[in-house]
N, C-alpha and C positions, 0 to 999 in steps of 0.2 A: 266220940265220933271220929276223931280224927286216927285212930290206929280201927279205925273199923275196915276190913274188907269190902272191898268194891270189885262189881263188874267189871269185867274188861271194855264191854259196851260203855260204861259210864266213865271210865277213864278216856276213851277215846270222845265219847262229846264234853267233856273237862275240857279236851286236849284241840278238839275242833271250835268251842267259845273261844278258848285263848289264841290260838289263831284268828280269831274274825274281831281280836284286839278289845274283848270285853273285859271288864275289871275283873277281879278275885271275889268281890261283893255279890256280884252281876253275876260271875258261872254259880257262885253256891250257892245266890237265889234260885236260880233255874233248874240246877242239878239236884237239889237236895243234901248239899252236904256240909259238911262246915267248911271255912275260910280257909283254917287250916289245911285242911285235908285238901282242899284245893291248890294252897300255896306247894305243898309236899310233892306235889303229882306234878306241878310245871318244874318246881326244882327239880326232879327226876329226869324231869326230859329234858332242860337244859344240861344237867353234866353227861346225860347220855351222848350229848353229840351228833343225835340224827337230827333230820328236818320235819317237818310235817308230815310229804309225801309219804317219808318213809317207814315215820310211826304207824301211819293210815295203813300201807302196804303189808303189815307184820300179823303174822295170826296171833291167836289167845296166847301159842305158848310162848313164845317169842316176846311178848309185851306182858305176861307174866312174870318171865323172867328178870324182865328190864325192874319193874315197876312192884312187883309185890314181895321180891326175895334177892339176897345177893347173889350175882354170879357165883356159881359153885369155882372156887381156886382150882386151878389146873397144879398138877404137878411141879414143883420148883424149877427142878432143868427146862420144863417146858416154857415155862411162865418167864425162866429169864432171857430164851431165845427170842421169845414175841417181842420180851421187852426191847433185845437186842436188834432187834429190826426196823423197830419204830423212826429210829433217825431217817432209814432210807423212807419209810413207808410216809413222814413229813415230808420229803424233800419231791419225792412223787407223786403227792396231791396236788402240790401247787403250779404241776404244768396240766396243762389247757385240755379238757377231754378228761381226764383221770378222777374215777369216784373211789369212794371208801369201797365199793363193791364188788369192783375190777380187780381190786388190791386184794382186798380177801380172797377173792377166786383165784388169784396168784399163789398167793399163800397156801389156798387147802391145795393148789397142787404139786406145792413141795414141800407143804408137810399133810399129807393126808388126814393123820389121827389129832391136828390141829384143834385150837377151839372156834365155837363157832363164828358166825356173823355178830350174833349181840355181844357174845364177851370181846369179839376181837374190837368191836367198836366202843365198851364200858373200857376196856384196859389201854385201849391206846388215848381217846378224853385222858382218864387219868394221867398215865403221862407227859402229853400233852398241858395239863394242868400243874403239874411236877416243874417241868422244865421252863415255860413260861406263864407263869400263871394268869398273866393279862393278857397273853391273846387265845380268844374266842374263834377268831371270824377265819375262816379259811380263805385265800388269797394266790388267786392265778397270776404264772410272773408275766411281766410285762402286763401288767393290769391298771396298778394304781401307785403315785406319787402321793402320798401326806407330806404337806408342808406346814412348818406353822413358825412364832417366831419363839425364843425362849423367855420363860421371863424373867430370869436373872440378867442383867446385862454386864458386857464387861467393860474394859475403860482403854483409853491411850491415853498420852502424855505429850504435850505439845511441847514440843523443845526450846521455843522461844520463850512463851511465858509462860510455863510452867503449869497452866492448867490442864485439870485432869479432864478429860470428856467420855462423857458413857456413850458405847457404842452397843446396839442390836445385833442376836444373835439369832441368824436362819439356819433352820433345821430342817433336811428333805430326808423321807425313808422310803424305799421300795416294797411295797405290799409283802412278796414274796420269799426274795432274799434277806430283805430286811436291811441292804446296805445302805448305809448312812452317809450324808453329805451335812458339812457345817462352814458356815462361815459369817466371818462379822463384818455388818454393814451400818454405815451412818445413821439411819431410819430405819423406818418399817413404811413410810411412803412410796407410792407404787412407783419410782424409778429404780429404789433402791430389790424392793421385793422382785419383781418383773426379771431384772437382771440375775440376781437371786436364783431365781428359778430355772433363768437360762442356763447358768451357770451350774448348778446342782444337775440336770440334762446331759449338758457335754462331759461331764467327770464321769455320769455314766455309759456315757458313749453311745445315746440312744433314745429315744422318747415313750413317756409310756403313754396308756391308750387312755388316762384319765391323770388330771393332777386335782388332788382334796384339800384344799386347803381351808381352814376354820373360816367363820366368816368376817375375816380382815378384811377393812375400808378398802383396803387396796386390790383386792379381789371381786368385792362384793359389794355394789349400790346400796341394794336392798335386798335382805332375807326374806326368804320363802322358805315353808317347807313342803312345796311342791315343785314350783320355781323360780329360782332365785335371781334378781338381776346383777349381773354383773357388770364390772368397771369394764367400759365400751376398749382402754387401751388393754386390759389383761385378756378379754374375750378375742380382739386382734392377734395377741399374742401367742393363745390357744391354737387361734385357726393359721398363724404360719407355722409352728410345729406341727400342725396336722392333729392334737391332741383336744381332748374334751376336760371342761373345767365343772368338778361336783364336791359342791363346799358341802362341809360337814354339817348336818341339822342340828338344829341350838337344841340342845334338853338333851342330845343322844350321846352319849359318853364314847359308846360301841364304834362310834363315826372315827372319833381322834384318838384310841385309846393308844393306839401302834407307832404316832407321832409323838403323844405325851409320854410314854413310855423312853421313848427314844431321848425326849429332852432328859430326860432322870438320868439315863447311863451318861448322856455328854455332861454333865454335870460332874459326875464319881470319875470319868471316863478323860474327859478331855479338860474340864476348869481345873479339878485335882491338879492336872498338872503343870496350868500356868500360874497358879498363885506364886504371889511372892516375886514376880518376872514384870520389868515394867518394860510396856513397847510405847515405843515414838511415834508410831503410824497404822496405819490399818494394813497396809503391806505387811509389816513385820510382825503381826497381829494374827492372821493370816496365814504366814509361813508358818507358825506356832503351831494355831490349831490344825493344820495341816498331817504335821508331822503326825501329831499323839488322836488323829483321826484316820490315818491310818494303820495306827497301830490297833487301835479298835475294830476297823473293819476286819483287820487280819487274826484277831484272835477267838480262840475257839467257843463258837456258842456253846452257851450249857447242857449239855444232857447230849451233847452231837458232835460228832467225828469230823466235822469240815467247819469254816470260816462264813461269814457273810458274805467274806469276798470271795471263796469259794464256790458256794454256793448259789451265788450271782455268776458266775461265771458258766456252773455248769447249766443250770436252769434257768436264767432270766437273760442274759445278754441275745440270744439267739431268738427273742419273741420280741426284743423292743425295737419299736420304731425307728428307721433308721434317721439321722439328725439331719435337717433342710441345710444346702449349703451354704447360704447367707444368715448369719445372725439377724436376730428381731432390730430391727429397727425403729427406735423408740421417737417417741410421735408429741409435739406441742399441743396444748388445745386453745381453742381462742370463740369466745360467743358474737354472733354476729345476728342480723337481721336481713331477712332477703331483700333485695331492692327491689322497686316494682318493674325491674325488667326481667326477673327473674335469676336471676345472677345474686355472690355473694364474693365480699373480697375479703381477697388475707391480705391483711394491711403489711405485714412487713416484706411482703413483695409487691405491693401495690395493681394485683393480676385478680381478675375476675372469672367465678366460674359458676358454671349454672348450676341449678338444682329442679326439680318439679316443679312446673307454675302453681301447682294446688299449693305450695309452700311461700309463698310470695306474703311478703307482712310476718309472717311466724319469726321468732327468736330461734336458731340452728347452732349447732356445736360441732366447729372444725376441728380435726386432728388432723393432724401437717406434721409430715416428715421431711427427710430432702430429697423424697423421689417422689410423695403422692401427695394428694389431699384428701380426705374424708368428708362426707358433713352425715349429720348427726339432727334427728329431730325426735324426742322424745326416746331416747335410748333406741331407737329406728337409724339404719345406715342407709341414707337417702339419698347420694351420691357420689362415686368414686371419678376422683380425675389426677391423671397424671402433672406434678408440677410442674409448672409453667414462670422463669421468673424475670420475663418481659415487662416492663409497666405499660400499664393504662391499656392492657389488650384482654380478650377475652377467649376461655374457652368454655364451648360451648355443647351440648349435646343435643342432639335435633329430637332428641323424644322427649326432653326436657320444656320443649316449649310449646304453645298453645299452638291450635293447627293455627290458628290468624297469621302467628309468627315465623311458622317453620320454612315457608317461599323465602322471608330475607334472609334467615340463618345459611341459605344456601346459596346467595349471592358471593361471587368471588369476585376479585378483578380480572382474572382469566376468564369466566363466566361474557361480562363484560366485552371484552377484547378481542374474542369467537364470534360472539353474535356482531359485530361492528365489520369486525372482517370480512364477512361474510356478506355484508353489504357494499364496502370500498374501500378501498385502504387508505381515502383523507376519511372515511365515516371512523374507522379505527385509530386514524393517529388523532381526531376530534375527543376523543374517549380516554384517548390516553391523559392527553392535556386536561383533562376534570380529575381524572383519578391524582392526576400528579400532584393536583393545588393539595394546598394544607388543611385540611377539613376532617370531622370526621368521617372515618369510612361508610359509616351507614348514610351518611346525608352524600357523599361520591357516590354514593350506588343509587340512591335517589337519583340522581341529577342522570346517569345516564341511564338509569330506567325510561324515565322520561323525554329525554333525547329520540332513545333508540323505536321507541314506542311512535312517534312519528311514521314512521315506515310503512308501518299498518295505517297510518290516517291518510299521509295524502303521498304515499308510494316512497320506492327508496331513492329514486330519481334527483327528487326536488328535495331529499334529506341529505343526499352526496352534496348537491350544488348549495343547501343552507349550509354544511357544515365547512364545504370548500370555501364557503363568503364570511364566516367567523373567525375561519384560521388568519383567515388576512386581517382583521379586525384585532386579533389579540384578544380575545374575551371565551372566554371556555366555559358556560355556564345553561343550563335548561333555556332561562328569561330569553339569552341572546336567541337560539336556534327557532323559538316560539316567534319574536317578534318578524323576526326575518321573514318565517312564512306566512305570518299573517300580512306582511304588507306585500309580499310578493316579491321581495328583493332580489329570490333567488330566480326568476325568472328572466331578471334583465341584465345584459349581457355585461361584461364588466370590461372595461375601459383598461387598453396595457396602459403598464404604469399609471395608474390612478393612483393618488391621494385620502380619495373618498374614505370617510370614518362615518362608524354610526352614530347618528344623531343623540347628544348627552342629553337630555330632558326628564319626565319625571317616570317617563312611562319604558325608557330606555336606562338602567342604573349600571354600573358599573361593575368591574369583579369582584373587588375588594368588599362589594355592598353584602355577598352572598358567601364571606369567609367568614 
C-alpha cells in the first residue's frame, strides 16, 4: 500500500488533515491509506520547501512532479549555475517582501530556458539542506533575536584565594544574518540576562522587532503555549527598546533550533579557543571571547561567498530598529499592601504614592528605579509614578481616588490663601498662621476649610472682625474663630491697648490642645 499510486486529489487532502494538525493515525483513518504512505507524502512536502498555500495553489502536473517522481536533472552546466546562485537567492529571501516566486520570475528572465518553479524550489531545499542542514524556518532581517544561555559553563579564578568560579555563558543570534553575540555573565538571574540582552542589542547597533528567548525564569513567569507570562522587569525592558518578547514553545525544537545550533559552533568556535587560558575576572573573560567571536562572525559561511558579518551588514543593519538613547534602567522590586487611604510606601524612601482605591487591602508589587515607580497587582501595571524622595509626603493621582476623596486631593495651601484673600487680608494672614502651625496638612486644610466656610454662615464681615480678634489673642485654630462668633465677641468694640485674653476654661482650649 505504501508504494501504491494516489490521486493528486488525495494527496492534497493527506496534505489539507496535516495542515488542520491531525495525526498520521487520524489522516490514514480518513484517507484510506496506510500510515506509511501518509508519513512519505508529509516528508515530501517538508523537503519541498513550499507552504501550504502554495502546494494548494499547484496543478496536477506540478504536484506530480513534486510528489510522484524525481525532478527530471537539468543539464550539468545548468544545474551548477542554479546552484551558483543560490547563495545570492538565500541572502534575498530574507529581506522583508521577497518570496521564493519573485526570485524565480527573476530568474526565468535571465535565464529563459531555465528550470521550472518546482525544480527551482526542490534544488534550492536541497541546497539549503547541504549547507545548513538545521535551519528550516525562513527568516526576515531585522525580525528576530534567539537568546538563550549555553550549558557548558566556563570558569575565572579569583586571585586572592585561588578559587575557581563557573561562570554563565549568553548566546544572542540574529534570525537572518545569523550574526552571533556571546558573553560571560555571573548568572542566568534576570539582572544578569536583562543586561545580557542589552548588551547583545548595542554590539548590533539596533533593535530587532522580537527577542526569543527559551523559557528562562528570567524571561518567563509562566509558560503558555498561547500566552506566556512574562517577568514584569524583562517585559519593561521590551517596551523601552520598543521591541516584542516571543519565548520559544516548550516541545517545539523548530522555535530554538537557530540559537542551539549557534551554542555548538561557540563551543568548536569560541571554547576551542580558550582552553588551557586561565582568566582572573570576567572582564578579561570577556575580552577573550571577544576576540575569537569575532573572528567567527567574520568568517566565511558554508556553501556562501560572504560572512555573517557581511551579511548583516548588507541585509539586516538597515531594517533594525534603531537603539532608544538611554539604557534600560534596571528596577528593585519590594511587596507591599495598600493602606486604607489608598496610597503604598516604598520604605527606603519613606514617600507615599497612590494606586486605585479598588486596590485598597490587596498585596501589590513595586518595581522602583531612581526615576520611577511602578506597582504591580497580579502581573497588571496598576500605577506609574515618577519618584519622589521627600519623606513622609505623598503623591497622588486624582483619578486614583474615590469621588468622596477627590475635593481634598485638590486642596492646596495656595487653594487656601486665594479664597482668604479674597475676603481680607487679616482673613488671609489668619490662614496663613494655621497653615504655618506643625500639623498635618490634611488636618491644616481642615482647620481652614472650616474657618473660611463661616463667610457663607454669618457673612465675611463678622469673619474679618473674628479673625482680626484671634490675631490679637495668638491662637490660630477653627475652636478659636467658632467661639468668638458664637459669643458675639467680634461685635464689641475693642478697647486701644487692652489686655483682654480669651477666657481659658473647658469650653475655650488652647493651641497646643489641637497640635
Amino acid at each position: 500500500m505504501a508504494n501504491q499510486f494516489i490521486s493528486m486529489n488525495k494527496i492534497r487532502q493527506i496534505l489539507r488533515l496535516y495542515s488542520q494538525k491531525k495525526g498520521k493515525l487520524s489522516i490514514a483513518e480518513q484517507t484510506g491509506v496506510s500510515r506509511n504512505t501518509v508519513k512519505k507524502y508529509v516528508q515530501i512536502f517538508l523537503q519541498s520547501g513550499l507552504d501550504f498555500k502554495e502546494i494548494f495553489e499547484l496543478c496536477d502536473t506540478d504536484l506530480e512532479l513534486i510528489f510522484t517522481q524525481p525532478p527530471e536533472k537539468p543539464p550539468a552546466h545548468r544545474l551548477q549555475t542554479l546552484f551558483g546562485l543560490f547563495p545570492y537567492v538565500d541572502k534575498e529571501l530574507k529581506k522583508k517582501g521577497v518570496t521564493r516566486q519573485l526570485i524565480w520570475e527573476d530568474y526565468r528572465k535571465q535565464y529563459p530556458d531555465g528550470v521550472g518553479r518546482s525544480q527551482f524550489n526542490h534544488y534550492y531545499v536541497q541546497w539549503k539542506g547541504q549547507v545548513n542542514p538545521s535551519m528550516h524556518m525562513e527568516h526576515k532581517a531585522g525580525d528576530k533575536m534567539y537568546v538563550d544561555f549555553a550549558g557548558d559553563r566556563l570558569s575565572i579564578i579569583d586571585r586572592v584565594s585561588g578559587e575557581i568560579r563557573d561562570v554563565e555563558v549568553f548566546v544572542a543570534i540574529l534570525g537572518a544574518s545569523q550574526l552571533t553575540y556571546v558573553e560571560a555573565v555571573m548568572t542566568q538571574q534576570k539582572d544578569d540576562f536583562i543586561a545580557a540582552c542589552e548588551n547583545a542589542m548595542h554590539y548590533y547597533g539596533g533593535v530587532p522587532a522580537a527577542i526569543v528567548p527559551d523559557n528562562l525564569k528570567s524571561a518567563v513567569t509562566r509558560s503558555s503555549k498561547y500566552e506566556p507570562t512574562l517577568n514584569e522587569t524583562f517585559a519593561d525592558f521590551a517596551e523601552h527598546y520598543g521591541t516584542t518578547v516571543l519565548p520559544a514553545r516548550a516541545y517545539k525544537p523548530r522555535d530554538k533550533a537557530l540559537v542551539e545550533n549557534a551554542v555548538r559552533l561557540v563551543y568548536t568556535r569560541i571554547y576551542a579557543k580558550l582552553r588551557g587560558n586561565a582568566y582572573f575576572s570576567l572582564e578579561e573573560l570577556n575580552t577573550a571571547i571577544r576576540i575569537a567571536l569575532e573572528q567567527h562572525n567574520d568568517a566565511m559561511l558554508r556553501g556562501r561567498n560572504y560572512s555573517r558579518r557581511q551579511q548583516y551588514e548588507e541585509v539586516e543593519r538597515l531594517v533594525m530598529q534603531p537603539l532608544p538613547p538611554l539604557r534600560y534602567e534596571m528596577k528593585k522590586q519590594l511587596f507591599v499592601t495598600v493602606m486604607k487611604n489608598g496610597h503604598v510606601s516604598l520604605s527606603p524612601d519613606k514617600h507615599y504614592y497612590s494606586v486605585p482605591y479598588r486596590f485598597i487591602g490587596k498585596k501589590v508589587k513595586l518595581l522602583y528605579s531612581r526615576h520611577s515607580v511602578e506597582v504591580f497587582y497580579n502581573y497588571e501595571r496598576i500605577a506609574l509614578h515618577k519618584r519622589v524622595k521627600s519623606s513622609y509626603t505623598y503623591s497622588t493621582e486624582k483619578d486614583h481616588l474615590a469621588s468622596a476623596h477627590r475635593f481634598v486631593s485638590e486642596w492646596t495651601p495656595d487653594k487656601f490663601l486665594n479664597w482668604a484673600a479674597g475676603i481680607h487680608e487679616d482673613v488671609r494672614l489668619y490662614i496663613l498662621k494655621i497653615l504655618g502651625r506643625k500639623q498635618h496638612p490634611e488636618q491644616a486644610y481642615k482647620s481652614c476649610l472650616g474657618v473660611l466656610s463661616f463667610g457663607n454662615k454669618v457673612g465675611t464681615e463678622r469673619l474679618t472682625r473674628a479673625c482680626q480678634r484671634a490675631l490679637g489673642y495668638g491662637l490660630y485654630n477653627y475652636k478659636t474663630i467658632q467661639k468668638i462668633l458664637e459669643r458675639g465677641l467680634d461685635k464689641q468694640a475693642e478697647e486701644e491697648n487692652t489686655e483682654e485674653q480669651m477666657p481659658l476654661h473647658d469650653n475655650i482650649r488652647g493651641e497646643d490642645y489641637y497640635q
